[in-house]
Each structure stands twice: as C-alpha cells, then as structure tokens.
mmCIF entry with sequence, helices, sheets and N, C-alpha, C, O atoms, coordinates in Angstrom:
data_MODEL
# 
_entry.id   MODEL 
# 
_entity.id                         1 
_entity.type                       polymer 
_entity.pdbx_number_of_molecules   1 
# 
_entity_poly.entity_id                      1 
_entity_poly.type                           'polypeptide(L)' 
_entity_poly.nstd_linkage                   no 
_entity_poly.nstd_monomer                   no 
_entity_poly.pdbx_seq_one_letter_code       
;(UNK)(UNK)(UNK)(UNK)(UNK)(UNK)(UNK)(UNK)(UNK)(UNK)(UNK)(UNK)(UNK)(UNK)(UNK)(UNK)
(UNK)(UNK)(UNK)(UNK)(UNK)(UNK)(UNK)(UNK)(UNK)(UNK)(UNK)(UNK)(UNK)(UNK)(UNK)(UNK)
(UNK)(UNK)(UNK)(UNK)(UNK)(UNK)(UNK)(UNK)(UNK)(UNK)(UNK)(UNK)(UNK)(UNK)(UNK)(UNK)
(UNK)(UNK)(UNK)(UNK)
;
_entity_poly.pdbx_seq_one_letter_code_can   XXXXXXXXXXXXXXXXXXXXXXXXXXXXXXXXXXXXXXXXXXXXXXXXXXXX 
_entity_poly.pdbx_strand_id                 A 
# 
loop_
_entity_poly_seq.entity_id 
_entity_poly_seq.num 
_entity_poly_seq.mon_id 
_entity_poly_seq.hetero 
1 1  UNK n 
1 2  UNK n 
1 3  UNK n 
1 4  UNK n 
1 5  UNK n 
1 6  UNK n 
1 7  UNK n 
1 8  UNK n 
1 9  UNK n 
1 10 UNK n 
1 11 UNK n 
1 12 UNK n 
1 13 UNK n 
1 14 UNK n 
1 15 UNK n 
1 16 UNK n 
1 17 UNK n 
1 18 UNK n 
1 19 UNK n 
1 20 UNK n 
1 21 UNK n 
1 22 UNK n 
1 23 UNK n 
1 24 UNK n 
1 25 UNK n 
1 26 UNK n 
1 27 UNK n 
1 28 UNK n 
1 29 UNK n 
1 30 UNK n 
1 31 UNK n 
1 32 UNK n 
1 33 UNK n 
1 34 UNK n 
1 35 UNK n 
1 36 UNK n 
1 37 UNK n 
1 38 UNK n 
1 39 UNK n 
1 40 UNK n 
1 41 UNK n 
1 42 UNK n 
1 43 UNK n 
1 44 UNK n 
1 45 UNK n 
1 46 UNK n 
1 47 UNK n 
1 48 UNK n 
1 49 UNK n 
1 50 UNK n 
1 51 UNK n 
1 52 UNK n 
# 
_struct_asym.id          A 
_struct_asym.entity_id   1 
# 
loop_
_struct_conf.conf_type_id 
_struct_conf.id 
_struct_conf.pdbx_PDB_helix_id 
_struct_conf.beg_label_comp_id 
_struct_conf.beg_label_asym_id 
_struct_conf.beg_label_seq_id 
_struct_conf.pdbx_beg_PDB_ins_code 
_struct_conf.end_label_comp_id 
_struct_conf.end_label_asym_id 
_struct_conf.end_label_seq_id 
_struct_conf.pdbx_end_PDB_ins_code 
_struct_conf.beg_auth_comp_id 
_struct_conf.beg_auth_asym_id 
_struct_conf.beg_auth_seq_id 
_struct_conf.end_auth_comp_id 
_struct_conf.end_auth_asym_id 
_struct_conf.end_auth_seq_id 
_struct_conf.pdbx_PDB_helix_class 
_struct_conf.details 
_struct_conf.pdbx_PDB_helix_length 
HELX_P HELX_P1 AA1 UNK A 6  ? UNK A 9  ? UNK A 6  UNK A 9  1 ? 4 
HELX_P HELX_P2 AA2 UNK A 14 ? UNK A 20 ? UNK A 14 UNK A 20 1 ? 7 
HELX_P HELX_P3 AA3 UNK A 42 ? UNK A 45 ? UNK A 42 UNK A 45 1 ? 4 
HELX_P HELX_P4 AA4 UNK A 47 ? UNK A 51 ? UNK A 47 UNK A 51 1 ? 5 
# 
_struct_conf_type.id          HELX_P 
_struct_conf_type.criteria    ? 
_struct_conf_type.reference   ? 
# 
_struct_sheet.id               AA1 
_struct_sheet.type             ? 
_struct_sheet.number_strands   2 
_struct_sheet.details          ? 
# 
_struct_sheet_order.sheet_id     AA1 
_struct_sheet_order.range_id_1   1 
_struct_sheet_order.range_id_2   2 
_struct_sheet_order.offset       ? 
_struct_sheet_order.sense        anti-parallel 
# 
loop_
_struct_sheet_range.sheet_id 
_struct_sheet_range.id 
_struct_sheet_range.beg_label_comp_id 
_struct_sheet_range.beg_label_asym_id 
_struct_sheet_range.beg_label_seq_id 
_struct_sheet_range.pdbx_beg_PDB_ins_code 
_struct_sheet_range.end_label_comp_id 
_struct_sheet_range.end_label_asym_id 
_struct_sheet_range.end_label_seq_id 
_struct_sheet_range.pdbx_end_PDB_ins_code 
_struct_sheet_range.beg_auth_comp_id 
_struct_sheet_range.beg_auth_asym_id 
_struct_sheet_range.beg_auth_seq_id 
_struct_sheet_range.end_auth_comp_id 
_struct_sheet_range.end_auth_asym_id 
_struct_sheet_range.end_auth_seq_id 
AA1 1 UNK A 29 ? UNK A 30 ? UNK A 29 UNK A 30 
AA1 2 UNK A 36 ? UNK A 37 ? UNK A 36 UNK A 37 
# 
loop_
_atom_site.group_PDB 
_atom_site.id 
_atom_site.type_symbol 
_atom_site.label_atom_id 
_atom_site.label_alt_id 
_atom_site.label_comp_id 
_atom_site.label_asym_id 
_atom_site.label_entity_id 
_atom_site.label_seq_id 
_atom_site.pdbx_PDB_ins_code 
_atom_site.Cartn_x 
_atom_site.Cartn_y 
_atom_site.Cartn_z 
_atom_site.occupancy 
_atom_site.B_iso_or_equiv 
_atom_site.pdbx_formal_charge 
_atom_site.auth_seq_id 
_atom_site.auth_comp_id 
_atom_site.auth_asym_id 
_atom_site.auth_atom_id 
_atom_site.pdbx_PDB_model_num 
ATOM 1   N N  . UNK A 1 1  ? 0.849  -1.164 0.000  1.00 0.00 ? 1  UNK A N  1 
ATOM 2   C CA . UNK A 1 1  ? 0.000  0.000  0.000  1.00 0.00 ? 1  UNK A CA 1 
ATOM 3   C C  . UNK A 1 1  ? 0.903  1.238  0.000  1.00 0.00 ? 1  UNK A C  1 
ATOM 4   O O  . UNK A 1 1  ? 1.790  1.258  0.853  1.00 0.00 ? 1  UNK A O  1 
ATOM 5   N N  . UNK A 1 2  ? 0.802  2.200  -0.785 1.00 0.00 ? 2  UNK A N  1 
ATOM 6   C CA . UNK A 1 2  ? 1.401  3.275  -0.892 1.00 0.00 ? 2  UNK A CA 1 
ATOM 7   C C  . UNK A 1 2  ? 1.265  4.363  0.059  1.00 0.00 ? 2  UNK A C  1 
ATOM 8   O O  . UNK A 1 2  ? 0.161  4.329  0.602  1.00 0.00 ? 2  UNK A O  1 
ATOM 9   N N  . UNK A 1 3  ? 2.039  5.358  0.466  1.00 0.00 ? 3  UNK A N  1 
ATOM 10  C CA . UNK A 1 3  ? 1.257  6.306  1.518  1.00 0.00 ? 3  UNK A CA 1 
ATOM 11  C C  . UNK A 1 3  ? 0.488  7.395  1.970  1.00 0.00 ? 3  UNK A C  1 
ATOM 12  O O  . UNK A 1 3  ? 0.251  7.929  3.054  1.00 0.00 ? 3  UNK A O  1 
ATOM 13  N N  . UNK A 1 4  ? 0.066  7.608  0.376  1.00 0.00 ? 4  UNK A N  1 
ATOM 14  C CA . UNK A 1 4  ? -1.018 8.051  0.461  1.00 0.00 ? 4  UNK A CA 1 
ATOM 15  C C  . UNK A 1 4  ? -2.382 7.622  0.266  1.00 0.00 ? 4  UNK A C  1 
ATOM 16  O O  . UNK A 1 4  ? -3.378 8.322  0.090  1.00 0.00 ? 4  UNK A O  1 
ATOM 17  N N  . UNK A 1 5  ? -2.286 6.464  0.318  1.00 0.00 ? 5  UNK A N  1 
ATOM 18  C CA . UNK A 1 5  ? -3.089 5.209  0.445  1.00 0.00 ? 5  UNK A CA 1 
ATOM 19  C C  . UNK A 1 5  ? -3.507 4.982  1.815  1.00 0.00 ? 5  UNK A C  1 
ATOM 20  O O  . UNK A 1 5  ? -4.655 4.740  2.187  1.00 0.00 ? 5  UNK A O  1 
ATOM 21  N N  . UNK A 1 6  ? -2.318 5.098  2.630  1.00 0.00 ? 6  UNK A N  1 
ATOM 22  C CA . UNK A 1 6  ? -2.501 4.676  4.347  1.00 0.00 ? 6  UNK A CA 1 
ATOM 23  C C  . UNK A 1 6  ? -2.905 5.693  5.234  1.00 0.00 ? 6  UNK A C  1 
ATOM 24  O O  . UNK A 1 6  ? -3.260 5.552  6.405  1.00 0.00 ? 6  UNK A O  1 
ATOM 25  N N  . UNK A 1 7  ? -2.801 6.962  4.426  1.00 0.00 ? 7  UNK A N  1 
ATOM 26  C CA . UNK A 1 7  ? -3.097 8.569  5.022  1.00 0.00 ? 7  UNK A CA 1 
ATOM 27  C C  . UNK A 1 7  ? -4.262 8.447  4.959  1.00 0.00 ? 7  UNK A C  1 
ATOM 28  O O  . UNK A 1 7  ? -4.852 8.405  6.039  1.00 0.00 ? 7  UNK A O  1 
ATOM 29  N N  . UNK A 1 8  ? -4.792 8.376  4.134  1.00 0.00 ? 8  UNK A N  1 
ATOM 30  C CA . UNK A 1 8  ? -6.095 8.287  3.693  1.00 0.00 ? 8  UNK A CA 1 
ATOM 31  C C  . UNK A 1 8  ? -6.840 7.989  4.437  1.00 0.00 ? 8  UNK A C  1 
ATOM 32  O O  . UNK A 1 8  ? -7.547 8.744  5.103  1.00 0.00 ? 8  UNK A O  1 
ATOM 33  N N  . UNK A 1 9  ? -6.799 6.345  4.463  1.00 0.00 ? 9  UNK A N  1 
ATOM 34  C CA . UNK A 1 9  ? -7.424 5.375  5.023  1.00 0.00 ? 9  UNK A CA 1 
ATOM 35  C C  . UNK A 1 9  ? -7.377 5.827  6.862  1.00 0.00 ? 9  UNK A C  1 
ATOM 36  O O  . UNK A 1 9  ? -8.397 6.073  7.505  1.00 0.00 ? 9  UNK A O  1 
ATOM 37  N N  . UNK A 1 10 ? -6.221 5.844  7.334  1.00 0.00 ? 10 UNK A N  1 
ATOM 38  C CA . UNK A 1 10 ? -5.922 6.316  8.702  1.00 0.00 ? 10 UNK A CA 1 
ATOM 39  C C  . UNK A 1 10 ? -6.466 7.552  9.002  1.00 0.00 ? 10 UNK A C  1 
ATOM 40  O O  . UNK A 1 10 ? -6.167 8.011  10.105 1.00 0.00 ? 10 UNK A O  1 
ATOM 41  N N  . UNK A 1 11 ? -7.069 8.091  8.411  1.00 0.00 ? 11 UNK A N  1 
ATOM 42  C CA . UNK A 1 11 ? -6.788 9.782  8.445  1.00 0.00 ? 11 UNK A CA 1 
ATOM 43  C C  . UNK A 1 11 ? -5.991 10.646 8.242  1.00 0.00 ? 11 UNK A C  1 
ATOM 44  O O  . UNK A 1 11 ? -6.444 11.546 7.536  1.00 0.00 ? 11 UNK A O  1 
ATOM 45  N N  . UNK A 1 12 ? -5.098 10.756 8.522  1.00 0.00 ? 12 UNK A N  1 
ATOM 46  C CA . UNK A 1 12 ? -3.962 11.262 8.574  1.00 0.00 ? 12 UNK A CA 1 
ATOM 47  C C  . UNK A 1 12 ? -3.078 12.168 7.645  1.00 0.00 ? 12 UNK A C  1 
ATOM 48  O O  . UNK A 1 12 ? -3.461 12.167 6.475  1.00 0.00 ? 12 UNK A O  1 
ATOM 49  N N  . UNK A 1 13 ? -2.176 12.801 7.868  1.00 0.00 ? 13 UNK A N  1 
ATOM 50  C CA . UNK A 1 13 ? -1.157 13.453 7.107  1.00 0.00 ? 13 UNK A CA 1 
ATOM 51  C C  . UNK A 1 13 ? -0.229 12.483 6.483  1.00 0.00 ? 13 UNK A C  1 
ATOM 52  O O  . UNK A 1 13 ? 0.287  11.606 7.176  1.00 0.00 ? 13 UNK A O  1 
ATOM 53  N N  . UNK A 1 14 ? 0.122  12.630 4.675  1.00 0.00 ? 14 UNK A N  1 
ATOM 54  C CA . UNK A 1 14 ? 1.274  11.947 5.176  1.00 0.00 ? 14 UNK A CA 1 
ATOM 55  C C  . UNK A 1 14 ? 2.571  12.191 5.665  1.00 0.00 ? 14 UNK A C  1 
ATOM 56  O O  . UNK A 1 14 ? 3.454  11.334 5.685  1.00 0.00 ? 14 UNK A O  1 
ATOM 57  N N  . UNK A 1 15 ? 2.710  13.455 6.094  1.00 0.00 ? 15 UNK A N  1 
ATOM 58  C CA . UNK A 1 15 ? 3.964  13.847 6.374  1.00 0.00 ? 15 UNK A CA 1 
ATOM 59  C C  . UNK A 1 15 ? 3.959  13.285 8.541  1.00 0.00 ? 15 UNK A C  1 
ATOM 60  O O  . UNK A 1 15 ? 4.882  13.177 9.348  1.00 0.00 ? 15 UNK A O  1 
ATOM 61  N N  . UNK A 1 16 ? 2.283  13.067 8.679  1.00 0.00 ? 16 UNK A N  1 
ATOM 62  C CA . UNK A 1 16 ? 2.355  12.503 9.706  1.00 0.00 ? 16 UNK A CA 1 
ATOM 63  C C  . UNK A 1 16 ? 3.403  11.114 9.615  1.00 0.00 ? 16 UNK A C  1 
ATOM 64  O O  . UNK A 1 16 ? 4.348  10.946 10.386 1.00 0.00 ? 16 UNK A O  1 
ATOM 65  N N  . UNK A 1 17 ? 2.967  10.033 8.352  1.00 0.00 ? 17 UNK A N  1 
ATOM 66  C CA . UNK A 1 17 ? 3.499  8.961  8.563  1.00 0.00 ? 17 UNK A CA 1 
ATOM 67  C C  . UNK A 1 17 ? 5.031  8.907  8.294  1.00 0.00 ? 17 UNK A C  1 
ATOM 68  O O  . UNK A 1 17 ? 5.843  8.108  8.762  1.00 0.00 ? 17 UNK A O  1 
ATOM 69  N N  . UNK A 1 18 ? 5.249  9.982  7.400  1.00 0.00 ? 18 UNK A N  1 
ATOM 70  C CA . UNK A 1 18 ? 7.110  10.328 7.595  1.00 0.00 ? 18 UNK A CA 1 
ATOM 71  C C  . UNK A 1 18 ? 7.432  10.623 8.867  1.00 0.00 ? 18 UNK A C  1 
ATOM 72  O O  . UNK A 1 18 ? 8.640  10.499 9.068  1.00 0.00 ? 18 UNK A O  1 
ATOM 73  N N  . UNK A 1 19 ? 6.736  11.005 9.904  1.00 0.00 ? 19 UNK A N  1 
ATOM 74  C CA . UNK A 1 19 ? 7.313  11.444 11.363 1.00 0.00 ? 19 UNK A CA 1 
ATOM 75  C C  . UNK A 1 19 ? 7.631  10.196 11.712 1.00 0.00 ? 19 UNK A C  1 
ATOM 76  O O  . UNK A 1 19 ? 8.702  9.644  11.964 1.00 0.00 ? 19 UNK A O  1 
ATOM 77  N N  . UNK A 1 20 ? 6.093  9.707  11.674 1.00 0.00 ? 20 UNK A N  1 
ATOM 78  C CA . UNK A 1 20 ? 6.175  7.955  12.812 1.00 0.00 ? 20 UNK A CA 1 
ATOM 79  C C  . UNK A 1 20 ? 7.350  7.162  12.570 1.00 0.00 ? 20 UNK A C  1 
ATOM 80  O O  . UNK A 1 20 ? 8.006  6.603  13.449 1.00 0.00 ? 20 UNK A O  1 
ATOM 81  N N  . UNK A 1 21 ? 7.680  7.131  10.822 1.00 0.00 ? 21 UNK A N  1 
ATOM 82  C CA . UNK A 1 21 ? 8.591  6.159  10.336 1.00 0.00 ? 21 UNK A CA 1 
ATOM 83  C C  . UNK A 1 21 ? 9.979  6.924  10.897 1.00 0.00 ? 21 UNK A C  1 
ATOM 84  O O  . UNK A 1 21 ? 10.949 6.168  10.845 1.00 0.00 ? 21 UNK A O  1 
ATOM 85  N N  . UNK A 1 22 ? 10.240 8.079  11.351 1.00 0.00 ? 22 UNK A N  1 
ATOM 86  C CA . UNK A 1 22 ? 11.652 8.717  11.458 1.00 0.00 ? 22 UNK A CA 1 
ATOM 87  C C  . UNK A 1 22 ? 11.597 8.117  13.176 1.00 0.00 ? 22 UNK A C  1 
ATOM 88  O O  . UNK A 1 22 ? 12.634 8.035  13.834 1.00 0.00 ? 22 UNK A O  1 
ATOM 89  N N  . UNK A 1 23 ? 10.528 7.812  13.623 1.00 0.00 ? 23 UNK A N  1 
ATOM 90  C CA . UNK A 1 23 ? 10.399 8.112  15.130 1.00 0.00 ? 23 UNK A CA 1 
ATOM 91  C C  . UNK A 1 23 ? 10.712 6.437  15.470 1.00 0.00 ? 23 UNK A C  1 
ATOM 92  O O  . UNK A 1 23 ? 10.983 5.886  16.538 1.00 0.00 ? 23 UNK A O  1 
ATOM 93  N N  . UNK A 1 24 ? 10.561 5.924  14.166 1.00 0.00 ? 24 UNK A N  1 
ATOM 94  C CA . UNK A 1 24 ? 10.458 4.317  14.758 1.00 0.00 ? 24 UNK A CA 1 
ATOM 95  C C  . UNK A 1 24 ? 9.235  3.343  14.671 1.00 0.00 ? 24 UNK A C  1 
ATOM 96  O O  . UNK A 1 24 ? 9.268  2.139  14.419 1.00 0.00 ? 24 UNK A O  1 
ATOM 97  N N  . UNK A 1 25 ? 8.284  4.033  14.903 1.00 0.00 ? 25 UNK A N  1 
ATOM 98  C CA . UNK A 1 25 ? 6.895  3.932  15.456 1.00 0.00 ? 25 UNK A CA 1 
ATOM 99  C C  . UNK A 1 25 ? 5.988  2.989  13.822 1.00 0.00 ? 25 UNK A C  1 
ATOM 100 O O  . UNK A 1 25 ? 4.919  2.380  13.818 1.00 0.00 ? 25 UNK A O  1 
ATOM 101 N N  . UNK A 1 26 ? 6.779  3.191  12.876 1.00 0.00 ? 26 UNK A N  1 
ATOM 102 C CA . UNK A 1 26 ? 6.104  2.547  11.275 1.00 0.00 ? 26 UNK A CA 1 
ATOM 103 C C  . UNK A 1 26 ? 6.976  2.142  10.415 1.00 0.00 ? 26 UNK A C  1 
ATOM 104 O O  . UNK A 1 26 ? 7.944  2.800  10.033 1.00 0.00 ? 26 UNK A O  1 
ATOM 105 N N  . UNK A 1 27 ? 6.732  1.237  10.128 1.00 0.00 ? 27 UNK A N  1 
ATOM 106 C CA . UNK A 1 27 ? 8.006  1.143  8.664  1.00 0.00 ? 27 UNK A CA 1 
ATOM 107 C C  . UNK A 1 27 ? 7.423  0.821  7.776  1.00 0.00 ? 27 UNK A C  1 
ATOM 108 O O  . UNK A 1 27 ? 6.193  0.856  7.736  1.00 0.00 ? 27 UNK A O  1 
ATOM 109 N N  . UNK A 1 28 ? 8.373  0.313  6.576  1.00 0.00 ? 28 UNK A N  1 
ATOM 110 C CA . UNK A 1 28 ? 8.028  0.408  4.986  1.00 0.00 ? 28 UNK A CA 1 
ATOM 111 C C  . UNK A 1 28 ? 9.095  0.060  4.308  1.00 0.00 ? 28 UNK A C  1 
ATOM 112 O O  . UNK A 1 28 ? 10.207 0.505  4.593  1.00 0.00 ? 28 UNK A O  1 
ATOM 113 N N  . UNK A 1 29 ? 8.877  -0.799 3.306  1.00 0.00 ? 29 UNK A N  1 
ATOM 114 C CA . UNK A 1 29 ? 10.097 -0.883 2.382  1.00 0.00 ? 29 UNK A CA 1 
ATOM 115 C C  . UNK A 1 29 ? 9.914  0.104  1.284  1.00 0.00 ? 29 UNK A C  1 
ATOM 116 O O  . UNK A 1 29 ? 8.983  0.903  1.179  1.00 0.00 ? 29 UNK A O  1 
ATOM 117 N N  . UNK A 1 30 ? 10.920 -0.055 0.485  1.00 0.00 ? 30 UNK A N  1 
ATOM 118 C CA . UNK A 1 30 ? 11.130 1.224  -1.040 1.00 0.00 ? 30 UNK A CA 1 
ATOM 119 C C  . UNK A 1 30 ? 10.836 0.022  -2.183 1.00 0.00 ? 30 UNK A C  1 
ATOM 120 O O  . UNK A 1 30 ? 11.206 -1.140 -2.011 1.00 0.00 ? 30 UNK A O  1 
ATOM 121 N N  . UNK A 1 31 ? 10.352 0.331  -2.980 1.00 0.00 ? 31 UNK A N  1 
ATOM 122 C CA . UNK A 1 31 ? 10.215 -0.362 -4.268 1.00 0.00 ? 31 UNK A CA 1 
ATOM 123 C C  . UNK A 1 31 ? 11.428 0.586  -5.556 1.00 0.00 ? 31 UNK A C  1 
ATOM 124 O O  . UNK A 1 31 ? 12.067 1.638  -5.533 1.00 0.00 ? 31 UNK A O  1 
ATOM 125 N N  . UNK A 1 32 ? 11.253 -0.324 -6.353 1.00 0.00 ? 32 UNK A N  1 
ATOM 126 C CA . UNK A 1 32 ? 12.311 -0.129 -7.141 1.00 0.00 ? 32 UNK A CA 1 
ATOM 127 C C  . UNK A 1 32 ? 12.667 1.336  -7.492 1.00 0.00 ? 32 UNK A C  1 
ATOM 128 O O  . UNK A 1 32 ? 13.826 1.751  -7.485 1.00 0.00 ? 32 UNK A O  1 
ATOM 129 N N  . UNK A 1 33 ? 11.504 2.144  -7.823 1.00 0.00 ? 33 UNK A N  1 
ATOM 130 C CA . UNK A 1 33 ? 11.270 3.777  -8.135 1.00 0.00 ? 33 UNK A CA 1 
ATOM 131 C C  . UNK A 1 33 ? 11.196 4.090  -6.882 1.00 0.00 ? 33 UNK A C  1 
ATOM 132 O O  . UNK A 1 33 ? 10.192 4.780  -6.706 1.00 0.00 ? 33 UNK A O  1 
ATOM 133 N N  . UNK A 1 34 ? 11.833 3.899  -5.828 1.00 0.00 ? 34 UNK A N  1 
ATOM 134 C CA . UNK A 1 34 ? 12.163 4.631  -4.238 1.00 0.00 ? 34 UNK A CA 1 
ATOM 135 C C  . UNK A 1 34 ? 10.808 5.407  -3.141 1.00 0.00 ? 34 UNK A C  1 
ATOM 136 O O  . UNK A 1 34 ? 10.760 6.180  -2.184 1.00 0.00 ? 34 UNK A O  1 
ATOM 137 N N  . UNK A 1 35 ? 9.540  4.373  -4.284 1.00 0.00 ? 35 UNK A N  1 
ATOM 138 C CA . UNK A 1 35 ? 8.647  4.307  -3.190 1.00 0.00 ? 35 UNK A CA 1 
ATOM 139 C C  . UNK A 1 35 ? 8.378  3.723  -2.087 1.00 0.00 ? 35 UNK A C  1 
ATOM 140 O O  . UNK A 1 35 ? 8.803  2.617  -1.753 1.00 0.00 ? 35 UNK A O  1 
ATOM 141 N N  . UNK A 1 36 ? 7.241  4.845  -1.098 1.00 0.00 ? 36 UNK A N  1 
ATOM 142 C CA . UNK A 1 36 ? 7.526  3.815  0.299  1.00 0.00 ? 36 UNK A CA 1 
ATOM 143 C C  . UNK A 1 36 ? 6.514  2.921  0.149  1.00 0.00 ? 36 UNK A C  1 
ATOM 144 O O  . UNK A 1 36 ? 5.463  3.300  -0.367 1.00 0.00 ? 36 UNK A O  1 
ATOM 145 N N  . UNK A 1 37 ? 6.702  1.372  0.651  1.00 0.00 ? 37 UNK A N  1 
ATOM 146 C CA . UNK A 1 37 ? 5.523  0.470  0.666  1.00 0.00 ? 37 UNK A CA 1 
ATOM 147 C C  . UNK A 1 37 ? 5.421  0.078  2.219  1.00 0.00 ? 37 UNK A C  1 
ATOM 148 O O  . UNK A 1 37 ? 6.211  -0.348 3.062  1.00 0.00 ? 37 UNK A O  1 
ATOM 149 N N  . UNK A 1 38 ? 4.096  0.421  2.187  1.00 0.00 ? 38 UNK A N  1 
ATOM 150 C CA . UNK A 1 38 ? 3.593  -0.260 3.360  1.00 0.00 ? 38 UNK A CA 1 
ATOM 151 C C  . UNK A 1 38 ? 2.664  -1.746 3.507  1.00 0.00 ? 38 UNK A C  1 
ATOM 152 O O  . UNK A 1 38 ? 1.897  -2.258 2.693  1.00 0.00 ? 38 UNK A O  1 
ATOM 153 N N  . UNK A 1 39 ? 3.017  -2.138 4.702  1.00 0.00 ? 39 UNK A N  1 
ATOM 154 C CA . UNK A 1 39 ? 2.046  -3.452 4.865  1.00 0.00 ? 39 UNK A CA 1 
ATOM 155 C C  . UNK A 1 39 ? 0.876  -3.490 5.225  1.00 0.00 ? 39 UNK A C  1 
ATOM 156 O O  . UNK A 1 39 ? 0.449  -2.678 6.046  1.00 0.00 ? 39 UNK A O  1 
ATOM 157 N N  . UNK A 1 40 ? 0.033  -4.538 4.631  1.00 0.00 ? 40 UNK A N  1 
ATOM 158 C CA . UNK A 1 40 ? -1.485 -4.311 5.267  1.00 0.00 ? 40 UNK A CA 1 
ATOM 159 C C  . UNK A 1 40 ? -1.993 -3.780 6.797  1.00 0.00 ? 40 UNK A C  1 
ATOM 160 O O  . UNK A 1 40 ? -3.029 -3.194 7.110  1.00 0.00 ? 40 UNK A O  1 
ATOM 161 N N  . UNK A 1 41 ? -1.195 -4.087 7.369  1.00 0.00 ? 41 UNK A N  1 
ATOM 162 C CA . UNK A 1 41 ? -1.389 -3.622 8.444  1.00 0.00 ? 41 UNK A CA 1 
ATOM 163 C C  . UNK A 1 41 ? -1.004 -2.278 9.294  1.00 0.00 ? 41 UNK A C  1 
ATOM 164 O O  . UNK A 1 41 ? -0.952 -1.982 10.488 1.00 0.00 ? 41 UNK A O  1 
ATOM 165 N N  . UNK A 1 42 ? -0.768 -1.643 8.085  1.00 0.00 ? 42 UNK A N  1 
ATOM 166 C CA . UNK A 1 42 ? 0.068  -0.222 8.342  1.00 0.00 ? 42 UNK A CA 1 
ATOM 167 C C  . UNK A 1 42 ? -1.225 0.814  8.912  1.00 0.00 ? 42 UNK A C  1 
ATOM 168 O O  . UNK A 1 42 ? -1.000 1.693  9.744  1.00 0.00 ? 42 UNK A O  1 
ATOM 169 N N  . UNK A 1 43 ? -2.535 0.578  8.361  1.00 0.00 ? 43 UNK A N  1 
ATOM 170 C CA . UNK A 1 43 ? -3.381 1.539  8.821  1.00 0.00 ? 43 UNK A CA 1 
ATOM 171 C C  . UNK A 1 43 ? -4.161 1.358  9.964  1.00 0.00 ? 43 UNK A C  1 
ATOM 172 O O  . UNK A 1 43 ? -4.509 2.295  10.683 1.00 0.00 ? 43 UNK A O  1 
ATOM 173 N N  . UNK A 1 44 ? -4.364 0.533  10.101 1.00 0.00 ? 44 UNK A N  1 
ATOM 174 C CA . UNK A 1 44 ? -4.339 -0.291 11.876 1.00 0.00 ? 44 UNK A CA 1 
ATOM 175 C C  . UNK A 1 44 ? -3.286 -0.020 12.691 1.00 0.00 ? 44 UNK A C  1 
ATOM 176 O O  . UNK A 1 44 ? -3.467 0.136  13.899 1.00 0.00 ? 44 UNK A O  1 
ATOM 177 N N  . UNK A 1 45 ? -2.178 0.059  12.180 1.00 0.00 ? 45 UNK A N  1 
ATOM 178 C CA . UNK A 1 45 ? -0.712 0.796  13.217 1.00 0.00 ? 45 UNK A CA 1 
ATOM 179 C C  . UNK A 1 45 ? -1.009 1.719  13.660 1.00 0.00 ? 45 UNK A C  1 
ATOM 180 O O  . UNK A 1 45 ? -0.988 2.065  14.841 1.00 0.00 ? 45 UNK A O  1 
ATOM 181 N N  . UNK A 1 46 ? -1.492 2.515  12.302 1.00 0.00 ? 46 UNK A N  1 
ATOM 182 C CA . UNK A 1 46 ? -1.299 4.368  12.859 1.00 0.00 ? 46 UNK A CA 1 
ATOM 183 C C  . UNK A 1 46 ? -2.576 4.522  13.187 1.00 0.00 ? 46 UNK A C  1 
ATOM 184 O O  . UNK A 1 46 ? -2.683 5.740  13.325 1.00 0.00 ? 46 UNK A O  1 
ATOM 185 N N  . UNK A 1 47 ? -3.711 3.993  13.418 1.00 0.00 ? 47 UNK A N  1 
ATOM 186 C CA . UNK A 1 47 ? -4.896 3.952  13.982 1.00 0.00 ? 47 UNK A CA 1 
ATOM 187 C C  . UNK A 1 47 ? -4.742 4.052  15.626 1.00 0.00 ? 47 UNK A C  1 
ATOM 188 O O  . UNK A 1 47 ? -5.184 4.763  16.528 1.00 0.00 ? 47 UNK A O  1 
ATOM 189 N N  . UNK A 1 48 ? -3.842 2.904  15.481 1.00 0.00 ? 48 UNK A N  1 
ATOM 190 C CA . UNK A 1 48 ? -3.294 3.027  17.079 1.00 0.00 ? 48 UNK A CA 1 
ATOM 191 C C  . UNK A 1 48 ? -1.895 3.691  17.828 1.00 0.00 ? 48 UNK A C  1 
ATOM 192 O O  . UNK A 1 48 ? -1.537 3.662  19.006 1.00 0.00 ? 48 UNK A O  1 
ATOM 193 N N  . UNK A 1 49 ? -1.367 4.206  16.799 1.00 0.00 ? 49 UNK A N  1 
ATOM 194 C CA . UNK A 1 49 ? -0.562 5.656  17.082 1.00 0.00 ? 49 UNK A CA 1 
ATOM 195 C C  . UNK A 1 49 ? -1.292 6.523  17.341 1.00 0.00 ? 49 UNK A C  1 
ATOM 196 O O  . UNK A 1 49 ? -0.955 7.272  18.258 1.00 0.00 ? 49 UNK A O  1 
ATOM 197 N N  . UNK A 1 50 ? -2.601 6.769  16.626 1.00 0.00 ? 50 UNK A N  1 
ATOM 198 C CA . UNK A 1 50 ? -3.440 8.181  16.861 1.00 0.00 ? 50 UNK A CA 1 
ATOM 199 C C  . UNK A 1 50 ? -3.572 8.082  18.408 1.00 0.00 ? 50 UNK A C  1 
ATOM 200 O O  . UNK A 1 50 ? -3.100 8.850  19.246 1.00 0.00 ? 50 UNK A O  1 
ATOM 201 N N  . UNK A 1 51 ? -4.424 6.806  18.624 1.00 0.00 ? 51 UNK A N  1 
ATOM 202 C CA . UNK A 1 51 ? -5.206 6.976  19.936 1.00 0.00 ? 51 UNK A CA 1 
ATOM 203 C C  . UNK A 1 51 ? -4.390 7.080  21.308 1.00 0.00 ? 51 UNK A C  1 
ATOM 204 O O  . UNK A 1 51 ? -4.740 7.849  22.204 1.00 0.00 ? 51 UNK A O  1 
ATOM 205 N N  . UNK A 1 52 ? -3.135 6.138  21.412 1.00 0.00 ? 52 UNK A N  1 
ATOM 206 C CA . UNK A 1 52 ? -2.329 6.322  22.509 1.00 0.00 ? 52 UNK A CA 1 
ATOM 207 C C  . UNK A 1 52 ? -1.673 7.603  22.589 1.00 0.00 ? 52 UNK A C  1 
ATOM 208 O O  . UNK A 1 52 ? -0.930 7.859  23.537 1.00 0.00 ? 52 UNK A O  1 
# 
C-alpha cells in the first residue's frame, strides 16, 4: 500500500506517517522507483498511534 493510500485510510497526514517512520513507530520498504511500501497492516498501526 502506498502512503497516500494509508493517510487516507488512517486519516492522517502523510507527512504525519514520515514522522512515525523517522520516530520508529512505522516502517516500509522502497520499491524499485524509491517508493515507500507499506504493509497491510500499516493503517491499523497508525490507527493506534493516533489513539495512545
């Protein structure tokens, strides 16, 4: 899932999910063109980044 795919879905900024990922808190691999990919379960993560 791409991340503005997971912004979306989460609510969110995506410059929110560049924080989380600098903070530790999300990750993602790069695909070949140095996009970030996220896992299915990436918007359920930051679902529960929001709330805590």
């Amino acid at each position: 899932m791409r991340i503005g795919e997971v912004a979306e879905q989460a609510g969110v900024s995506v410059r929110a999910l560049r924080h989380y990922e600098e903070q530790g808190l999300l990750g993602s691999t790069r695909t070949s063109g140095r996009q970030r990919q996220y896992a299915d379960g990436a918007v359920e993560r930051v679902r529960m980044i929001q709330q805590l």
